[in-house]
C-alpha positions as CSV (number, residue, x, y, z in Angstrom):
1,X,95.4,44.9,107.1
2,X,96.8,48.4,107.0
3,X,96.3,51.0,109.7
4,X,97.2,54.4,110.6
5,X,96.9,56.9,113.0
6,X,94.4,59.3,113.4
7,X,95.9,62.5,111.1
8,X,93.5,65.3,113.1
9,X,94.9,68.2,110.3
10,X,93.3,66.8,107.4
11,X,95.0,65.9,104.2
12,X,97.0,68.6,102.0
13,X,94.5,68.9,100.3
14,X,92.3,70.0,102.6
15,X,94.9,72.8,103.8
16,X,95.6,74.1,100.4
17,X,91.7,74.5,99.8
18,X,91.5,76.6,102.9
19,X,95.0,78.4,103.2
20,X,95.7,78.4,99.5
21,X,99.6,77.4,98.1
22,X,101.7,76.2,100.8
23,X,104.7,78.1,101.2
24,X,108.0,77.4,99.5
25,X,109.5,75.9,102.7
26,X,106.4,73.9,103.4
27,X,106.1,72.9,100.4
28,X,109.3,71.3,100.6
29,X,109.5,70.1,103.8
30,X,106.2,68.2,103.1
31,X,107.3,66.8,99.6
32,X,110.7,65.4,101.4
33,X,108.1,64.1,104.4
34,X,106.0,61.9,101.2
35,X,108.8,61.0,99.8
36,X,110.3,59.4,103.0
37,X,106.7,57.6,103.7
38,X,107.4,56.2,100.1
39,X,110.2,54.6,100.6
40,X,109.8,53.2,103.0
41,X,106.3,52.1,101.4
42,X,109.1,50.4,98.7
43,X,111.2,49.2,101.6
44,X,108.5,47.6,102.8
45,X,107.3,46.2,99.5
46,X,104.4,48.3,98.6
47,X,104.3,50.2,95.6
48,X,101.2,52.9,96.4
49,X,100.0,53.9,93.0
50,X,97.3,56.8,94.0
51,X,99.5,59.3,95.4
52,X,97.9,62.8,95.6
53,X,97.0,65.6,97.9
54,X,93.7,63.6,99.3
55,X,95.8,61.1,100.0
56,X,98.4,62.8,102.1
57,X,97.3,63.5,105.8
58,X,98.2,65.6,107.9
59,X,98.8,65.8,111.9
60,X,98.4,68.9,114.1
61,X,102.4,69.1,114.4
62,X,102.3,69.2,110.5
63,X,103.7,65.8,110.0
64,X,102.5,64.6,106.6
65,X,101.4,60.8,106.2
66,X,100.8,59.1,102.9
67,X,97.1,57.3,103.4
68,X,94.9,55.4,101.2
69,X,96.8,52.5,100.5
70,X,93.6,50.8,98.2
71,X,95.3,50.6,95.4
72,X,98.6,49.6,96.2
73,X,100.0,46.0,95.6
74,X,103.1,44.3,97.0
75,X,106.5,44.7,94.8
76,X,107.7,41.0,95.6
77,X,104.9,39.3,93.6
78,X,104.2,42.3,91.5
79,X,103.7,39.9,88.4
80,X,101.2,37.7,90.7
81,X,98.9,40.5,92.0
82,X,98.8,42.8,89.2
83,X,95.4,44.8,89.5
84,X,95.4,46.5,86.0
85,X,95.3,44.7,82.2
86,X,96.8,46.9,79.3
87,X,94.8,49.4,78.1
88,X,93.2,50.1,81.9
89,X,93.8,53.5,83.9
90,X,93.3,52.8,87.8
91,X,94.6,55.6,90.1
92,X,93.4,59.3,90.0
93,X,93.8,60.5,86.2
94,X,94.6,64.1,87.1
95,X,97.9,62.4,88.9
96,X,98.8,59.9,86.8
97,X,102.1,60.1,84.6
98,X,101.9,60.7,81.0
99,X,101.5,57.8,79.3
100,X,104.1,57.3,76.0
């Protein structure tokens, strides 16, 4: 069971759709803000997989939150609970690495 609080401010998104590019500094501040929620995803064993703007929320005081963890998998027993067989895409295509 995974649960977070209630992000009121919508995702990122959400806040780019309405106020267009974040600014610089924003920008910034809220890529350092997903990539601290994703370590310590990976501290905590879970490797994510469907990170995108939907999937980052965000609270009134502009604290960003990475959500949407229904793809994710633990990183102990990664070989155990793989979800995915070669040749299969899961994840949001438009965000996916390049595949070699």
């Amino acid at each position: 069971l995974i649960a977070m609080e209630l992000a009121s401010g919508g995702t990122l998104r959400d806040l780019v759709e309405t106020d267009g590019p974040l600014p610089i500094a924003g920008a910034v501040d809220a890529t350092l803000q997903i990539i601290a929620g994703l370590d310590a995803a990976h501290q905590a064993g879970v490797l994510h997989r469907d990170v995108k703007p939907a999937n980052c929320f965000v609270d009134r005081s502009g604290c960003v939150m990475i959500g949407d963890f229904g793809l994710s998998f633990p990183t102990a027993s990664a070989a155990d609970t793989r979800l995915t067989r070669s040749g299969e895409i899961m994840g949001t295509p438009a965000f996916a690495p390049p595949r070699r």
